[in-house]
N, C-alpha and C positions, 0 to 999 in steps of 0.2 A: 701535608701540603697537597699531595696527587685529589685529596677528597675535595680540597678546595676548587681545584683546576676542574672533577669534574661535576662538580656543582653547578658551575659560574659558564661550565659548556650545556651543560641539562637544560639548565632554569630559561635560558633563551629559547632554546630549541623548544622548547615547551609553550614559550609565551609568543612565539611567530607558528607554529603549527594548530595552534589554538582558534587562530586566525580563519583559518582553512577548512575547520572543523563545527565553529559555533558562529550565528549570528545575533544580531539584535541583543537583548539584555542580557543572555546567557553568557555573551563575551566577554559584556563587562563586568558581571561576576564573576568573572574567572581570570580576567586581565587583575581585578581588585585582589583576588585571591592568592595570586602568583607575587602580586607586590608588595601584600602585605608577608606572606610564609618567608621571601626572601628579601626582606627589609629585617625581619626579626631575627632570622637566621645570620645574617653577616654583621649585625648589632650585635647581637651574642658572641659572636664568637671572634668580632674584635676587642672585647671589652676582658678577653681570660689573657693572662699570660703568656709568651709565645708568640704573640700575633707579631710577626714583624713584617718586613719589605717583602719579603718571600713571598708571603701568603696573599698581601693584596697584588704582586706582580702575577701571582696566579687565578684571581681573580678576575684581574683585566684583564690577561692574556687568553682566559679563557672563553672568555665572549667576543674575541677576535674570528674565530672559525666558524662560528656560528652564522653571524653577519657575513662572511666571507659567502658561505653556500647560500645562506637566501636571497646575495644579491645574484646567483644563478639562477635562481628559481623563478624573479621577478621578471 
């Protein structure tokens, strides 16, 4: 469950720092890139066994922090 939590903290941080880093079409290959690796990723790995309430409260909870610090940054 911790890998889920920091997944779900990465993948944001990742996809608002991106921001910061790339302009013009670059970003939106990489904005594309980021939604597709973790659309597949949490498809997958709701669809095994196991997957219960836990994992998607650590999913949410996990992009909670993320948005927290870049509304500082804003």
């Amino acid at each position: 469950m911790s890998l889920v939590g920091a997944f779900s903290l990465l993948a944001p941080s990742e996809f608002l720092a991106v921001g910061y880093l790339l302009g013009g079409w670059p970003i939106v290959a990489a904005y594309l890139l980021f939604y597709g690796t973790a659309a597949v990723l949490i498809i997958r790995c709701n669809v095994r066994a196991g997957w219960g309430r836990r994992h998607r409260l650590a999913l949410a909870g996990g992009t909670l922090p993320t948005y927290a610090w870049h509304s500082f940054v804003e």
